[in-house]
KOLDOVO-877907 format. One record per residue (C-alpha): x, z, y negated. Coordinates in steps of 0.5 Angstrom, whole numbers, padded with zeros to 4 digits, always signed. Layout:
BEGIN
XZY;...
# end
This chain:
BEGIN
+0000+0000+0000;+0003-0001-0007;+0005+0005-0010;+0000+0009-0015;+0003+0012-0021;-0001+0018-0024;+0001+0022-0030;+0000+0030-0029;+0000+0033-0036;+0001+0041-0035;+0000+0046-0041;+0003+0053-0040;+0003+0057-0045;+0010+0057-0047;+0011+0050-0046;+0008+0043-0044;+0010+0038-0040;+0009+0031-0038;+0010+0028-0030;+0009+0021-0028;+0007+0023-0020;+0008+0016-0015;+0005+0016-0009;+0006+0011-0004;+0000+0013+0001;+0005+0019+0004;+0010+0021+0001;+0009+0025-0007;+0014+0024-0011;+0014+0027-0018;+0019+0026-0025;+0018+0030-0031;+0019+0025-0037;+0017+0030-0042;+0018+0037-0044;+0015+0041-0051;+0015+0048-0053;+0007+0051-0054;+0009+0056-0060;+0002+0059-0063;+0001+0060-0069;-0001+0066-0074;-0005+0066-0079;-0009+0072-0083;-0007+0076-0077;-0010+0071-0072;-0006+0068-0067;-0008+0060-0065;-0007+0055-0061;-0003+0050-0065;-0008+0043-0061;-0005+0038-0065;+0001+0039-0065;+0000+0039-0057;-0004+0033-0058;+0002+0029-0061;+0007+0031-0056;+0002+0030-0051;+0001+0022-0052;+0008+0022-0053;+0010+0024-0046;+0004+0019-0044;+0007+0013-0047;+0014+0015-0044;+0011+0015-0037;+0008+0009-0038;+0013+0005-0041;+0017+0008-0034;+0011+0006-0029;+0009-0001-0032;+0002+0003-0030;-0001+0009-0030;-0007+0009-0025;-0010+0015-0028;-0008+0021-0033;-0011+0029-0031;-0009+0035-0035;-0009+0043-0033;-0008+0049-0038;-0008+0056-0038;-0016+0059-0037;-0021+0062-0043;-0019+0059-0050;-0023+0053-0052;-0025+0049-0058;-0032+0048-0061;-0033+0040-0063;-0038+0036-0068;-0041+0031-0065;-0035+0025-0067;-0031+0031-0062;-0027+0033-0068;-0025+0040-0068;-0030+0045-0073;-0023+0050-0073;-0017+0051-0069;-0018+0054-0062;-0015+0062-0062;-0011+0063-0057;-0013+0069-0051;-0008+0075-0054;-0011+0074-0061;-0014+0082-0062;-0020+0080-0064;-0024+0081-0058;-0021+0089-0058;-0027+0094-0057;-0031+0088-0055;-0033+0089-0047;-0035+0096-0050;-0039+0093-0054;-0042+0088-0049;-0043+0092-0044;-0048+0096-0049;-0052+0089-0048;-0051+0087-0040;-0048+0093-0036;-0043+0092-0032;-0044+0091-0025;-0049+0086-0029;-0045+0081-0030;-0040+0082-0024;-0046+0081-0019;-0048+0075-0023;-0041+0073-0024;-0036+0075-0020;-0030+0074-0025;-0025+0081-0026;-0026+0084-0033;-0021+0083-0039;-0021+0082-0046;-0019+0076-0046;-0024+0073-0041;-0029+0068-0046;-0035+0071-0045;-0031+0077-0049;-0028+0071-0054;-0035+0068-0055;-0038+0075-0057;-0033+0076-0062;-0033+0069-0065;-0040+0070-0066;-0039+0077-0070;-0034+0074-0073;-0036+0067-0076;-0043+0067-0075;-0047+0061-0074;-0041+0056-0072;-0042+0056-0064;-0048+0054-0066;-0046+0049-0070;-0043+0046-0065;-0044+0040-0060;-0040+0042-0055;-0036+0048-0052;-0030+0045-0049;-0024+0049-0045;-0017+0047-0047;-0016+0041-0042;-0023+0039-0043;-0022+0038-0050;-0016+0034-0048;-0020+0030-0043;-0025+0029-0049;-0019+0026-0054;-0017+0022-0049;-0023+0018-0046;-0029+0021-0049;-0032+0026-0044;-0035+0031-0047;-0036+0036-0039;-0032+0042-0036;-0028+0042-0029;-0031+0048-0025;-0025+0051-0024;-0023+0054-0031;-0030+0054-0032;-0031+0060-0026;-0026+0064-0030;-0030+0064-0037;-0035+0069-0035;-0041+0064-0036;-0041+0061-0029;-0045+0063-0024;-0041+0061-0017;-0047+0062-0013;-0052+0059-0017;-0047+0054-0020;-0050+0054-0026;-0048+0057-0033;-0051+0064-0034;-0055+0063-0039;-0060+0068-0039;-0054+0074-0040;-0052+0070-0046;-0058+0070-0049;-0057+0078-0048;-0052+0078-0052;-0054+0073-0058;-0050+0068-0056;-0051+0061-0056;-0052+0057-0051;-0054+0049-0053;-0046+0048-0054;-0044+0048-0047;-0042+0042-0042;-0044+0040-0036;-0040+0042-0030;-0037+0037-0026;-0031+0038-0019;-0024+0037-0019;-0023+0030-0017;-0028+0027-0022;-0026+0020-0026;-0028+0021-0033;-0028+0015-0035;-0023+0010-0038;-0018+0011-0044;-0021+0010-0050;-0020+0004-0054;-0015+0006-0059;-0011+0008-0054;-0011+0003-0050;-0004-0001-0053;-0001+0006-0051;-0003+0008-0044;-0006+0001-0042;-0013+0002-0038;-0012+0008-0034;-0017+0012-0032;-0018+0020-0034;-0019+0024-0028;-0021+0032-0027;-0015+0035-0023;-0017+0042-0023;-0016+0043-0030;-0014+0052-0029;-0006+0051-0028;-0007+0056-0022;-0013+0052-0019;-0008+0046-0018;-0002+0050-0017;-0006+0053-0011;-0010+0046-0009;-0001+0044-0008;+0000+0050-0003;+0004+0048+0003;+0000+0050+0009;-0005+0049+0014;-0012+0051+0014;-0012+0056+0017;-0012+0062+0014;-0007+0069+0014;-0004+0068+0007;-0004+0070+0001;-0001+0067-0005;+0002+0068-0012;+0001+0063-0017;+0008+0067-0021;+0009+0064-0029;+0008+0069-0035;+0003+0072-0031;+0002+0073-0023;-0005+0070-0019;-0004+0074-0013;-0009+0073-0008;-0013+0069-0002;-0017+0063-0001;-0024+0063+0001;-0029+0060+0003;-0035+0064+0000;-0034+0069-0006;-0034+0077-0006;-0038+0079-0011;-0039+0086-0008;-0040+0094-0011;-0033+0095-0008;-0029+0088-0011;-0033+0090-0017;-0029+0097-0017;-0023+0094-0015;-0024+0088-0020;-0022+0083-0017;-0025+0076-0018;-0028+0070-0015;-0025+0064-0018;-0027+0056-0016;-0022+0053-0013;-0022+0046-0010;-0026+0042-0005;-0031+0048-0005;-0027+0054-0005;-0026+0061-0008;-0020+0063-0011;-0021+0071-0009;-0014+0074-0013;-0013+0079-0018;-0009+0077-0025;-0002+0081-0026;+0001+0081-0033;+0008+0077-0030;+0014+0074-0032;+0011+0076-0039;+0015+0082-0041;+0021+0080-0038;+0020+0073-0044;+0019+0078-0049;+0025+0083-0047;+0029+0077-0048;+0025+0074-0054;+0025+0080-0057;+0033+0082-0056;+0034+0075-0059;+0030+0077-0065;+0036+0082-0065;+0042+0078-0064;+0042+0078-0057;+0041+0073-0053;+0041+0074-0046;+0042+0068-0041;+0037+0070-0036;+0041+0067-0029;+0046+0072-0032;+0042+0077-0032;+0038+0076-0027;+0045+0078-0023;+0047+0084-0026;+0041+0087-0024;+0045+0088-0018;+0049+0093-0022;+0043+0098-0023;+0040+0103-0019;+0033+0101-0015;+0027+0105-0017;+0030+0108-0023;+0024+0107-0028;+0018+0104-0025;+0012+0102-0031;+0005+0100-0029;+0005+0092-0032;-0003+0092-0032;-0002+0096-0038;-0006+0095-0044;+0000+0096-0048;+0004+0091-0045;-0001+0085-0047;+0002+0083-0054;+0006+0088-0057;+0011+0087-0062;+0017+0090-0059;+0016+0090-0051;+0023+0094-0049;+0019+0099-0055;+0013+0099-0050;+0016+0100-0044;+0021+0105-0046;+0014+0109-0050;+0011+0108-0042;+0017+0111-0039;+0018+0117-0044;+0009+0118-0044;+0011+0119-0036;+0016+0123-0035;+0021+0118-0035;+0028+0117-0038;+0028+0111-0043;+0033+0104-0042;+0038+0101-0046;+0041+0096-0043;+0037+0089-0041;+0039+0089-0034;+0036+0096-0032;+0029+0093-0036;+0030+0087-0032;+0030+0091-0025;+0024+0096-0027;+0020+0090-0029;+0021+0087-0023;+0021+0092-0018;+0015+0095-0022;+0012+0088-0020;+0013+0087-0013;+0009+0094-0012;+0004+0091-0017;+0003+0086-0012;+0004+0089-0006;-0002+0094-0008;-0006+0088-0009;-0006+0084-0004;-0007+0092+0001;-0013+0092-0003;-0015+0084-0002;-0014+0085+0005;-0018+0091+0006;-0024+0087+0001;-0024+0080+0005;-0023+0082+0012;-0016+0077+0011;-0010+0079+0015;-0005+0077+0011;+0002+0075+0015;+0006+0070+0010;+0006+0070+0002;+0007+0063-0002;+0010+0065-0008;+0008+0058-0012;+0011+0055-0020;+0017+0058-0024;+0017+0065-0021;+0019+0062-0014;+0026+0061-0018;+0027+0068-0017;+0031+0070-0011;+0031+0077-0012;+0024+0078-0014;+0022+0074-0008;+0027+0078-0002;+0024+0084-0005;+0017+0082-0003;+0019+0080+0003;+0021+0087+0003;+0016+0090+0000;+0010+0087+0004;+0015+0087+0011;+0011+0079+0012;+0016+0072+0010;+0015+0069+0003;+0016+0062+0003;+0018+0060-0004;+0016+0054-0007;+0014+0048-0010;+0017+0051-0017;+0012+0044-0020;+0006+0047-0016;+0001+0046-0021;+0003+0038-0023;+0004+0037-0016;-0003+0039-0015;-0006+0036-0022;-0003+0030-0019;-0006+0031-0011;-0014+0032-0014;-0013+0026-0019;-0011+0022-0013;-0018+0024-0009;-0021+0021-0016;-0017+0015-0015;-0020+0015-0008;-0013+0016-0004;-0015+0022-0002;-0021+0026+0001;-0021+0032+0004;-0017+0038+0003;-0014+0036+0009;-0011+0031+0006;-0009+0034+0000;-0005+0040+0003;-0002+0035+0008;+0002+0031+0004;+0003+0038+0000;+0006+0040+0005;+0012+0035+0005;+0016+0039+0000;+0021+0043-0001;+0021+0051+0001;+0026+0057+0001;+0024+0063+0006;+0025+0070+0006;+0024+0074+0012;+0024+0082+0011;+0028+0086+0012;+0026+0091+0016;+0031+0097+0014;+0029+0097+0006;+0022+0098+0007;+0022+0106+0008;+0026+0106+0000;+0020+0101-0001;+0014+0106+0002;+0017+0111-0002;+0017+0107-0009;+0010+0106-0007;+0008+0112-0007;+0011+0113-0014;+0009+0108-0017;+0001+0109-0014;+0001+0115-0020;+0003+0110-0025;-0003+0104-0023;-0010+0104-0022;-0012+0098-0019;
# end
C-alpha cells in the first residue's frame, strides 16, 4: 500500500510540537518536524493561554510537515484537558482562554456543592473533584463575567478550538469531554439538568463526537499550505491518545502511568466505576477510545521537579536536569517525604519554598541542595503511585502485575527502577511520544486504515521499550517509607 502520512500536533502545557507520523500498513513511524515553548500569559492577575501565538506556531510546524510528505492525508491534535475557548458565530475567540491553574476557580467546589451536592455529581459524572475541573471554570466564569457564556455560539476545549481554525467543525471529542465534569458517561449526554442547577448556560455546548472521527477537509484559505487533507478527531485528551498507544494486548492486569507534568495513574476498563467507594477514593472515570473507560487518578507529577528547576534558574542556578538526576544517588532514600497531591504545590511562586514549608509543618527537617529536593520529589512520587494503584486495584477487581509508564516520564530510569521497587511487579517503559503516536493511530482509524482496538494496539506494540524488574530486596525499605508516607496523603 502507499504510504499515508498523517500529522499528529501534540500540545502540553510546557510545550507543543508538530510530528509528521508515516504508516506503510504495518509498521509507525513518527518524525518531530517542530518543537515550541507553550508560555501562559498573566495579565491583571490572571493566567492565560497564549491561543494565537500557539495558532501561529501550530500552522508552522504543519507547513514543514507538508513541505517534508509532499502530502498530508489528515491533521489531528490533542491537548491537555478542562480549558477551553468561547467562539462567536464566525468562530473567533470572545476572550483568550484561561489556563487551569489561574486562581479564579478557588473556593469554587464549595460554592457549587451548596447548589449540587456532592456525591451528586459524582453519580452523574464520574469525573474526581478538582478545582481545576471545567465545570468548576464555567462556574467562576459566570460570576466573574457575567453573561459572556451565554454570548457564545459555542464552548470549544482547546483542541476542539483548533479542530475548528483548521477546518470549521465546530464539535467535542468524547475523550476530553468525559474530564469537563459536564458529561454523563452513562447517558453519553451533557448534564444539562445539574448546569441548569447551577445557572450555567447551556446552549454553547457542542455535539460530542468519538475519537477517529474525520471532521472535514481544511478550509480553503488554508489549502495553499496544507493541501487537501482531511482533519481527524484522534482522542484529543493527550492522556487519551498516550493510552490508546500502550504496547500491549487486550488482555488486562496492567496498569499504566500517563508521566509528564502530571501523572495519570490508572487502569483501563470496559465500564465506569462510579461507586460511593470511587467516590471516596475520587477517583475518575474517563472516556478512552473505542469505548473504553480510562479508571485513574491525577497525580501532581514532574511539575514540582519543573518548577524546582524554573525557580533556581530564576536565582542564577541552572540545573541541568540529567545531571542532577545523577546526584540523586548521593543523598540518602526517604529523608523527607511530601504528599505531592497537596494544595499548596499546584501553583505556587516558589516551589522548593513550598516544599521546605511542607516539611517544616510535618516535622521534617527543610532541604537545601537541588539533589535532595529532586530525590524527595521522586520517591514521594513513587509512594503516591503506589497507594494509588493498591486503591484502584481494590476498587476494580483488576490485578495488576506490570505498569507501562507512557510519555516523557519514561525517560526517568531511577523513577522507573523504584516503581518497579516499590510495586514488586515489572514497568515497561516506553514509547516516550506515546501521546503523538496514539494521535496518529485513531487518525488512521479515521482515514479507514485501522478499525478495532485490536488493531490499534497491534501496530502499538511494534515500538521500543526498556523493562524494569523488581528488585525484591529494596521493597522491605519500601514498606517501611510506605507506612511513613501514609500519614502524609489521604487518598
Amino acid at each position: 500500500m502507499a504510504t499515508r502520512n498523517v500529522a499528529a500536533v501534540d500540545l502540553g502545557a510546557e510545550s507543543g510540537r508538530v510530528i509528521l507520523a508515516r504508516f506503510d500498513g504495518q509498521h509507525l513511524s513518527l518524525e518531530e518536524v517542530h518543537r515550541f515553548p507553550n508560555r501562559p500569559v498573566t495579565l491583571h492577575g490572571h493566567r492565560f493561554w497564549n491561543m494565537l501565538g500557539l495558532w501561529d506556531e501550530i500552522l508552522a510546524g504543519l507547513r514543514k510537515a507538508r513541505k517534508l510528505a509532499g502530502t498530508l492525508e489528515s491533521i489531528g491534535v490533542d491537548s491537555w484537558a478542562v480549558d477551553y475557548g468561547l467562539v462567536d458565530a464566525h468562530g473567533l475567540l470572545l476572550s483568550q482562554p484561561f489556563q487551569y491553574r489561574d486562581r479564579r476557580t478557588d473556593g469554587v467546589m464549595e460554592q457549587v456543592f451548596a447548589r449540587v451536592p456532592r456525591d451528586v455529581l459524582y453519580k452523574r459524572t464520574g469525573i474526581q473533584f478538582l478545582p481545576i475541573n471545567t465545570l468548576f471554570q464555567l462556574y467562576a466564569h459566570e460570576q466573574m463575567q457575567p453573561g459572556e457564556l451565554a454570548h457564545a455560539e459555542r464552548l470549544l476545549l482547546i483542541p476542539d478550538l483548533l479542530h475548528s481554525w483548521l477546518c470549521g467543525s465546530r464539535t467535542s471529542e468524547l475523550t476530553n469531554a468525559s474530564t469537563t465534569q459536564c458529561w454523563d458517561p452513562i447517558a453519553r449526554a451533557w448534564v444539562t439538568d445539574l448546569l441548569d442547577r447551577l445557572e450555567i448556560p447551556t446552549s454553547m455546548l457542542p455535539a460530542v463526537v468519538e475519537a477517529g472521527t474525520a471532521l472535514g477537509e481544511v478550509l480553503p484559505e488554508w489549502r495553499s499550505d496544507l493541501g487537501t487533507a482531511r482533519v481527524v478527531a484522534p482522542a484529543t485528551h493527550d492522556t487519551g491518545s498516550a493510552i490508546a498507544a500502550t504496547p500491549v494486548s487486550l488482555s488486562g492486569g496492567w496498569g499504566y502511568i500517563s508521566s509528564g507534568t502530571w501523572s495519570l495513574v490508572g487502569v483501563e476498563l470496559q465500564e465506569p466505576v462510579m461507586t460511593r467507594e470511587a467516590l471516596s477514593a475520587n477517583c475518575t472515570n474517563e472516556g478512552g477510545v473505542f469505548d473504553t473507560t480510562r479508571f485513574l487518578k491525577n497525580v501532581m507529577g514532574l511539575w514540582l521537579l519543573q518548577e524546582c528547576q524554573r525557580r533556581w534558574a530564576r536565582d542564577g542556578h541552572v540545573t541541568d536536569y540529567d545531571m542532577l538526576l545523577a546526584d540523586v544517588d548521593a543523598v540518602r532514600p526517604f529523608a523527607a517525604l511530601i504528599d505531592p497531591d497537596d494544595a499548596h504545590f499546584l501553583a505556587p511562586e516558589d516551589m522548593p519554598a513550598a516544599i521546605n514549608m511542607y516539611l517544616l509543618e510535618h516535622g521534617q527537617a527543610p532541604l537545601q541542595e537541588p539533589a535532595a529536593f529532586a530525590r524527595c520529589i521522586m520517591e514521594s512520587l513513587v509512594l503516591r503511585y503506589r497507594e494509588v494503584f493498591e486503591r484502584i486495584s481494590g476498587l476494580t477487581g483488576v490485578v495488576i502485575n506490570r505498569v507501562h509508564v507512557l510519555g516523557g516520564g519514561a525517560r526517568n530510569t531511577r523513577l522507573n527502577q523504584w516503581l518497579a521497587d516499590a510495586l514488586d511487579v515489572e514497568v515497561i517503559a516506553g514509547p516516550y511520544e506515546a501521546t503523538a503516536r496514539g494521535n496518529a493511530l485513531m487518525q488512521l482509524v479515521g482515514l479507514g486504515e485501522l478499525r478495532s482496538l485490536e488493531e490499534v494496539r497491534a501496530i502499538a506494540q511494534h515500538t521500543p521499550t526498556q523493562v524494569f524488574a523488581p528488585r525484591t530486596a529494596q521493597l522491605a525499605a519500601w514498606n517501611e517509607a510506605a507506612q511513613r508516607f501514609s500519614a502524609l496523603a489521604l487518598i
